[in-house]
C-alpha positions as CSV (number, residue, x, y, z in Angstrom):
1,X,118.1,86.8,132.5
2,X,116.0,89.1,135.3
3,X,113.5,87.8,137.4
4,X,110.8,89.9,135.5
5,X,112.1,87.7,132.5
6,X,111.2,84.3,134.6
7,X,108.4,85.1,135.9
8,X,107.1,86.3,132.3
9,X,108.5,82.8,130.4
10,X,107.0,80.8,133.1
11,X,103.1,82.0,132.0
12,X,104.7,82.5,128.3
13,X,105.5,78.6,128.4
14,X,102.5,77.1,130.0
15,X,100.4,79.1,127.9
16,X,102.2,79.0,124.6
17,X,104.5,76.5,124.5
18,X,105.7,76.5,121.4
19,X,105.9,80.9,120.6
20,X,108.1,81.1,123.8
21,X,110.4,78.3,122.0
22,X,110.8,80.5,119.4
23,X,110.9,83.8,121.7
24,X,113.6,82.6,124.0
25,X,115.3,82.8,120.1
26,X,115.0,86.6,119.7
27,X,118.3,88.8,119.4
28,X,118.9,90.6,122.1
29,X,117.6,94.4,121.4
30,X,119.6,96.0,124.9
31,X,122.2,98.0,123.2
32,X,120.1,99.4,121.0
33,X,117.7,100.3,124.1
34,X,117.6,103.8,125.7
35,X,115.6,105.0,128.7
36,X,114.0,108.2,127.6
37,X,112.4,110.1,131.0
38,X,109.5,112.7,131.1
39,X,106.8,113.1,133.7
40,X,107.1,109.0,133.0
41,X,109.9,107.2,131.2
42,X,109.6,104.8,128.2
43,X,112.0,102.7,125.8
44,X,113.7,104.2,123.1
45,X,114.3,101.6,120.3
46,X,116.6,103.0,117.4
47,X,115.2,106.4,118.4
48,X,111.6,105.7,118.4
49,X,109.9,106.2,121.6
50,X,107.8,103.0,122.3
51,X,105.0,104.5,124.0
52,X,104.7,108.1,125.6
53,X,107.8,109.4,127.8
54,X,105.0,111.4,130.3
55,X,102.1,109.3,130.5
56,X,102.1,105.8,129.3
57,X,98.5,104.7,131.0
58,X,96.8,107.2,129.7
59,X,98.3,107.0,126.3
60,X,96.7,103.4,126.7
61,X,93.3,104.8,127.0
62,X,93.3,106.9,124.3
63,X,94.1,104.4,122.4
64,X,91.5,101.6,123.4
65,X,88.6,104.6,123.1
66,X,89.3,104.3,119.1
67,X,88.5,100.9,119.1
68,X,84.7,99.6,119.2
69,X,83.2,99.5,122.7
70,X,80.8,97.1,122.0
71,X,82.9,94.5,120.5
72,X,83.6,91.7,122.0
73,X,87.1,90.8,120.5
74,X,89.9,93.4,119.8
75,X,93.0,92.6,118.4
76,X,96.2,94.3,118.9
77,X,99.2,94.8,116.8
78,X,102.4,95.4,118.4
79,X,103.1,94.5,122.3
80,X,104.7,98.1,123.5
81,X,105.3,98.0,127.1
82,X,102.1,95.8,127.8
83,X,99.9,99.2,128.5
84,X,97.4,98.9,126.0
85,X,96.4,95.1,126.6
86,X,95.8,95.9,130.4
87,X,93.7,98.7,129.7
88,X,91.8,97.0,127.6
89,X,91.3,94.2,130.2
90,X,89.5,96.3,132.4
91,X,86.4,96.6,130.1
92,X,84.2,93.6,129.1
93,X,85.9,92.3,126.2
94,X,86.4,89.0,125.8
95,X,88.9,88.2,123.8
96,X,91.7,90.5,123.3
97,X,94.8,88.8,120.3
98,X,98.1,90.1,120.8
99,X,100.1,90.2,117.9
100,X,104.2,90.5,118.2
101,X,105.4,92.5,115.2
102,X,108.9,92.6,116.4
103,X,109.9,89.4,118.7
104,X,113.2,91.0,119.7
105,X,111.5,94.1,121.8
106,X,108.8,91.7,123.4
107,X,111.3,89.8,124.6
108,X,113.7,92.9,125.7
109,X,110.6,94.0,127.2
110,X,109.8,90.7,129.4
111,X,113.1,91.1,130.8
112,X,112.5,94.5,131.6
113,X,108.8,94.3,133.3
114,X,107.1,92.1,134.9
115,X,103.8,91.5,132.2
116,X,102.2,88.6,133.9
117,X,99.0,90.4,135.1
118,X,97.9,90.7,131.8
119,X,99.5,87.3,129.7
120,X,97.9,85.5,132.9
121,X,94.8,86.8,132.0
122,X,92.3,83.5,130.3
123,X,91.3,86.2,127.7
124,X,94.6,87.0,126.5
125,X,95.6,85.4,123.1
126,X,99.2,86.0,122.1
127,X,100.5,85.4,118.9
128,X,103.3,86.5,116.0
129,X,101.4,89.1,113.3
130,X,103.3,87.0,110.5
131,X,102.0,83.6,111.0
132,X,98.3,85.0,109.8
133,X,97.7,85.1,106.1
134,X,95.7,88.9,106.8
135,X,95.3,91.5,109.4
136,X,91.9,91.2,112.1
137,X,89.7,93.9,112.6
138,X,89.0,95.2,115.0
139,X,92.7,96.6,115.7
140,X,94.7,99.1,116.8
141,X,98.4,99.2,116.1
142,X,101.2,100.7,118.3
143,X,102.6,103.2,115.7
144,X,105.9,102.7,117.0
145,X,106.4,99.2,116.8
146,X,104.9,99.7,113.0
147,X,107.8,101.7,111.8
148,X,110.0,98.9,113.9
149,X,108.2,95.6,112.7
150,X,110.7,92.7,112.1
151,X,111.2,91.2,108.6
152,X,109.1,87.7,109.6
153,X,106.0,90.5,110.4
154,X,106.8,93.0,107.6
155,X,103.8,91.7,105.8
156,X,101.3,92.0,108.0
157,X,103.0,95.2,109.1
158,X,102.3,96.4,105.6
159,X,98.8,95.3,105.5
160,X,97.9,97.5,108.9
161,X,99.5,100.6,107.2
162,X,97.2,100.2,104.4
163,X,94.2,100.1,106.0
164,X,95.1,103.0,108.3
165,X,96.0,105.2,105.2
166,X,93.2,103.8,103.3
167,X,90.8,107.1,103.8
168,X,93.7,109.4,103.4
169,X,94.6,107.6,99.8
170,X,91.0,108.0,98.8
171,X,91.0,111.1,99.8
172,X,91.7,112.0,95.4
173,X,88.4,110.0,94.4
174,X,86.4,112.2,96.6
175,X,83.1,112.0,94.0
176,X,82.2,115.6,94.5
177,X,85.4,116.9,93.8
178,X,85.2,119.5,90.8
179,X,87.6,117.9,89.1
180,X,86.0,114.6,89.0
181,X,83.3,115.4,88.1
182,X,84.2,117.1,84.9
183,X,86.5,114.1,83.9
184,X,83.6,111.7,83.9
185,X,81.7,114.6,82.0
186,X,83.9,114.9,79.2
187,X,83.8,110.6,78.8
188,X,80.2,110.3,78.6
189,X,80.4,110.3,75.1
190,X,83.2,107.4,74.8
191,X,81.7,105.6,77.4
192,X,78.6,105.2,75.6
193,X,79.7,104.6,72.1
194,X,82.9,102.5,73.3
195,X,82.8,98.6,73.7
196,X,81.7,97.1,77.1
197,X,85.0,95.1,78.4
198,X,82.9,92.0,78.7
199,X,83.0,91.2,75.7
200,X,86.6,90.3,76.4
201,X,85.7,88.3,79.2
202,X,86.0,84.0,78.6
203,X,87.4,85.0,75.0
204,X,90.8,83.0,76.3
205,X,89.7,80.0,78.4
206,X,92.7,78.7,79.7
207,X,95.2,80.5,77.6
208,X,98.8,81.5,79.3
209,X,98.8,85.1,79.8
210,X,101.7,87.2,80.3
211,X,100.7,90.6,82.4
212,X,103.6,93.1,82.1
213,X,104.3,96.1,84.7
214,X,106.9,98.9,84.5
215,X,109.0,98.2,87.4
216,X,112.6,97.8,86.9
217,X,113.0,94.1,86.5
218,X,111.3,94.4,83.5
219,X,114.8,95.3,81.6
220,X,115.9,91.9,82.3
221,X,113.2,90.5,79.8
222,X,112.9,92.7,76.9
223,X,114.8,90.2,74.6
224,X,112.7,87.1,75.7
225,X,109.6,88.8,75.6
226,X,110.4,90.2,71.7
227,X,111.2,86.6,70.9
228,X,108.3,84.6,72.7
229,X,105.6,87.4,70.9
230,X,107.1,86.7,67.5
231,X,105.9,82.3,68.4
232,X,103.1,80.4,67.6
233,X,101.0,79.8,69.7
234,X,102.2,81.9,72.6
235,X,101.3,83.8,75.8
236,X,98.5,86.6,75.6
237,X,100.5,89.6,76.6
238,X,99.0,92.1,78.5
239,X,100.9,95.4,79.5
240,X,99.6,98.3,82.2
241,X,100.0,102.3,80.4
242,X,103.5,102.8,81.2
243,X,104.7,99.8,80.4
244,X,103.4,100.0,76.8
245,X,106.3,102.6,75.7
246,X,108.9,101.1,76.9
247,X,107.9,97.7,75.2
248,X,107.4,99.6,72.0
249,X,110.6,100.8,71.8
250,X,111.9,97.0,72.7
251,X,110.2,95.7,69.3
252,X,107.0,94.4,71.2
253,X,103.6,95.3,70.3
254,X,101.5,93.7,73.6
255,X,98.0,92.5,72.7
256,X,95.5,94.9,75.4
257,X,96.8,97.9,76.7
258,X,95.1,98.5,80.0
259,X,95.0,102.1,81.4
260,X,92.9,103.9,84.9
261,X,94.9,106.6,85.7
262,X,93.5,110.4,84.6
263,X,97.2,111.8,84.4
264,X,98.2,109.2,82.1
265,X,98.6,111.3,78.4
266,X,99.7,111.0,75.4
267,X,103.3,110.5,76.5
268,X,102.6,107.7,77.9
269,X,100.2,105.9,75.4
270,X,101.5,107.0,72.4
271,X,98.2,106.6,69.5
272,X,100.9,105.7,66.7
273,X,101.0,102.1,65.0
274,X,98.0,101.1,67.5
275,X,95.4,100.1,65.4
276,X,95.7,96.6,66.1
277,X,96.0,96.5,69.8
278,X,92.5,97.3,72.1
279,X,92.4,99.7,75.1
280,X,90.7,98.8,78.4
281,X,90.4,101.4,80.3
282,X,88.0,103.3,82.9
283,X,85.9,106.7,82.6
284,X,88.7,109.2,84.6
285,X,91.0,108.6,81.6
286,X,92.0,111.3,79.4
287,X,89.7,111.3,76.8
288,X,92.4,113.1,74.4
289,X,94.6,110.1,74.9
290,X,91.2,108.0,74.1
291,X,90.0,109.7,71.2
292,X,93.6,109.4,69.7
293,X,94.0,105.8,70.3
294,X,93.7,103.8,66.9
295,X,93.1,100.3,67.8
296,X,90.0,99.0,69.5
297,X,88.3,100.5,73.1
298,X,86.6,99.1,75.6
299,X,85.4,100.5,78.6
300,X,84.6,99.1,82.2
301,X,83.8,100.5,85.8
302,X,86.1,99.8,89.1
303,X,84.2,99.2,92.5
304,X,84.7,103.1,93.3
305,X,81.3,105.2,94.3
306,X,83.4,107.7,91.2
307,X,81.4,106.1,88.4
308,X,78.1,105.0,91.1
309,X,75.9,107.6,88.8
310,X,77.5,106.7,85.3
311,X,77.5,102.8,85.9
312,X,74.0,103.1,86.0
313,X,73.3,105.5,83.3
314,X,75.7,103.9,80.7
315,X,75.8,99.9,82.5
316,X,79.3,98.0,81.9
317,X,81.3,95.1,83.5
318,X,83.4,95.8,86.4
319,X,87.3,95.3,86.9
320,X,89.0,95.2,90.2
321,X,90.9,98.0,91.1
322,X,93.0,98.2,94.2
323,X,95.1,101.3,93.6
324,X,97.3,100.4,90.7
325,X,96.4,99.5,87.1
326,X,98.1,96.0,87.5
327,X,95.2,94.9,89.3
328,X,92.6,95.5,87.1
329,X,95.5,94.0,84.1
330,X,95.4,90.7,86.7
331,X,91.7,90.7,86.9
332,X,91.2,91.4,83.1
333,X,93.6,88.4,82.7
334,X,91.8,86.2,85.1
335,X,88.1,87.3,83.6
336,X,89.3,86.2,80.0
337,X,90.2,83.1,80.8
338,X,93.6,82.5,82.2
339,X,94.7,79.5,84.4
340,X,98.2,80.4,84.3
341,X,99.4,84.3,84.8
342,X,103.5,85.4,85.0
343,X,104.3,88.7,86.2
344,X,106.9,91.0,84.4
345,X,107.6,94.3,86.4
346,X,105.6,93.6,89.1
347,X,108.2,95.0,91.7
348,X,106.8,97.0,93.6
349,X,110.0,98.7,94.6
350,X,113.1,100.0,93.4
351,X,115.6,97.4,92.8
352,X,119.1,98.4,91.1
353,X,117.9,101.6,92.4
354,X,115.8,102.3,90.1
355,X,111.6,103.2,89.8
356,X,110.9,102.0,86.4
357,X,112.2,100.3,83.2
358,X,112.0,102.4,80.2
359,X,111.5,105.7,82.6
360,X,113.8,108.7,83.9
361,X,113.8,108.7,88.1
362,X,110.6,110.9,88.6
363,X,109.1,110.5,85.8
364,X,106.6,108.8,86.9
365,X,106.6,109.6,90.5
366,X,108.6,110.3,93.5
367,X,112.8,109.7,92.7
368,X,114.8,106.9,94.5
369,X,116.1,109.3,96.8
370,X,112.6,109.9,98.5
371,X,112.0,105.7,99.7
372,X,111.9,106.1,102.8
373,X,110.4,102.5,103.4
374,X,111.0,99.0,102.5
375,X,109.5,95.4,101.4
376,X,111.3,92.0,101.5
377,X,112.3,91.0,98.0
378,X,112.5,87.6,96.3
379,X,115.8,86.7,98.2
380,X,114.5,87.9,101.8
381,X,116.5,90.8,101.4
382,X,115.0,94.6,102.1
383,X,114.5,96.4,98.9
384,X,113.7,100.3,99.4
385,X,110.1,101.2,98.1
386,X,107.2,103.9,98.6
387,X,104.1,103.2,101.1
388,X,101.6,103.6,97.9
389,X,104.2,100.5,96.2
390,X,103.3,98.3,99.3
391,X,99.5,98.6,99.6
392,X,99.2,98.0,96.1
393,X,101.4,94.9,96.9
394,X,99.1,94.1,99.5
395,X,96.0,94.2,97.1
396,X,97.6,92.4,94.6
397,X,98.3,89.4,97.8
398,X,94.6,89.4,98.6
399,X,93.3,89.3,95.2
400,X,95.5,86.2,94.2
401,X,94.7,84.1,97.3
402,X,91.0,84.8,96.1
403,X,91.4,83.4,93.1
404,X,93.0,79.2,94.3
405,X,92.2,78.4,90.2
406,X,94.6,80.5,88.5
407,X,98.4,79.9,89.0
408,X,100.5,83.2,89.4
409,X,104.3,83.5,89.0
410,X,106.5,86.0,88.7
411,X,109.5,86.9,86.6
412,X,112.1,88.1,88.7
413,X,113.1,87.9,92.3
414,X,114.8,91.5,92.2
415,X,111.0,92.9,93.1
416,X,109.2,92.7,96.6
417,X,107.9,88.9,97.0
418,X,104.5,88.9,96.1
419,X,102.7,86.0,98.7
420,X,100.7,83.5,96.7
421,X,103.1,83.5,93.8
422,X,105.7,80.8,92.5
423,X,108.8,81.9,90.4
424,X,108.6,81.2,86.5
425,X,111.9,79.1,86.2
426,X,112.1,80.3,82.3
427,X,112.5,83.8,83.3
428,X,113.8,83.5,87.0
429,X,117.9,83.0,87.1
């Protein structure tokens, strides 16, 4: 080891005893390591520069002017070269957490520099992102070491990238957008005639209840699903829109359909043989596909400032939505009554390279061939996914440790591992 590396573990030791025994355990990242020289130089990791090649100080400052000035603790996701944590020493703040979200480059990098003036510093707390359950705000994250985040951080990797892209992915619920606007328009009508979804709420008190997603998995259980409907008594099964053809043509007629999305038509929710089975849905649906639909309706609001004028025009219950209609399936699930809730299809990726049970690649979005990202799967292996798949993952996390009552399992380990879930051994090889 180099002297920059001694003198580093020897604050790294006193101060956190037991993160440099696991440090001093990191791979070794040198041969993957390139100098990459400018007006400055930087390290190249797998060719991803880990801070700017010209200027590397004044990158710093750019970045610690997006964060609060006033606030007294900042916390920082990724370690880079140590530029961003000295900057931010300078100011006032007292507290400044430094979250490792690759352990191999901080320690490539304490062999490299000497870091001591700023892990000396009393207000320095240094820690690994994955041990938290959540990401702290405020933060800023080293882009570079997001796209190069270990598998123990991945999660809390994912979480940053969420909220970072959290305005851009609202960006198609803009209230004023003409489009909008004339959706909620054309459901007026249905809204106010249709069935507030309360009225389903404590209608199962502690019923099992079986919520079923389209990802691939989902094949694997067609068969026990067909026979466990056809029992007495049994699971309430619940299935998201595009889940519901697929089960159809499987022999099994779910109980509630639940549907958000406005490009969800009649493809998808098919109004045939449905006079038996309810629809939940929210105002942006299509109201073709609602007018069509046999069985019963009943209509709720999300959280969005979408329906702010309409909720309080036409008043109904709420449902939590977090980007994807599984989460306002769960939250339907949980508001009925459930204690126990097993996931089918809740993948969240694209095992056996595939993006859906039931669906063509693209049918229902971008083809395997465009992943360009990946989530940890039941196994701890990397499964290839979209950056939508894993904020809704994310969601789904926080929602489930919310709710400590309800038990949540899940069906398959082929799918991204969903924290704050068990596996259902009756499903689960």
């Amino acid at each position: 080891m180099s002297d920059s590396f001694d003198h580093n573990a020897q604050v790294i030791e006193r101060r956190w005893p037991a993160l440099f025994a696991r440090l001093v355990t990191e791979c070794s990242m040198e041969e993957q390591a390139e100098l990459v020289e400018g007006l400055g130089s930087t390290l190249s990791i797998a060719g991803i520069q880990l801070t700017s090649r010209h200027d590397r100080t004044r990158e710093a400052r750019l970045q610690a002017a997006s964060l609060p000035p006033e606030s007294p603790v900042v916390h920082v996701y990724g370690t880079g070269l140590g530029d961003l944590p000295s900057v931010l020493l300078e100011s006032d703040v007292q507290r400044v957490y430094v979250h490792i979200l690759n352990g191999a480059i901080f320690r490539l990098t304490l062999q490299l520099l000497d870091q001591c003036h700023w892990l000396s510093d009393p207000r320095i707390e240094l820690r690994y992102a994955g041990d938290s359950s959540d990401i702290c705000m405020p933060f800023f994250a080293l882009p570079s070491e997001m796209l190069l985040a270990d598998d123990f951080n991945a999660k809390i990797r994912d979480r940053l990238i969420s909220e970072v892209h959290l305005a851009f992915s609202n960006r198609r619920f803009d209230p004023t957008s003409p489009e909008i606007i004339r959706r909620l328009e054309e459901s007026v009508e249905l809204v106010s005639q249709d069935a507030d979804v309360a009225e389903l709420f404590a209608t199962c008190p502690g019923r099992e209840v079986y919520v079923i997603a389209t990802g691939p998995s989902l094949e694997h259980h067609f068969e026990q699903l067909r026979a466990i409907r056809e029992q007495t008594p049994r699971p309430l099964l619940i299935s998201v829109d595009t889940a519901y053809r697929p089960l159809r043509e499987h022999g099994i007629a779910p109980d509630i359909v639940v549907s958000i999305d406005q490009r969800i038509g009649l493809s998808h929710l098919p109004p045939e043989d449905t006079g038996d089975i309810p629809l939940v849905y929210l105002p942006l649906s299509d109201p073709q596909v609602l007018s069509a639909w046999q069985g019963a309706r009943y209509v709720g609001y999300s959280a969005s400032p979408v329906y702010a004028a309409l909720r309080q025009q036409l008043p109904k219950a709420e449902l939590y939505v977090g980007g994807s209609v599984i989460h306002p399936a769960v939250d339907l699930a949980v508001k009925m009554g459930a204690d126990r809730i097993t996931l089918f299809g809740a993948d969240f990726a694209f095992p056996m390279n595939k993006t859906h049970a039931g669906w063509g690649d693209g049918d229902l979005g971008p083809g395997v061939s465009q992943a360009r990202h990946w989530v940890l799967d039941g196994n701890g292996q990397r499964v290839s996914t979209q950056l939508n798949f894993r904020s809704y993952l994310c969601e789904l996390e926080r929602y489930i440790a919310g709710h400590p009552q309800v038990s949540f399992f899940n069906s398959s380990r082929a799918g991204a591992m969903i924290v704050g879930t068990m596996f259902n051994q009756e499903f689960v090889q």
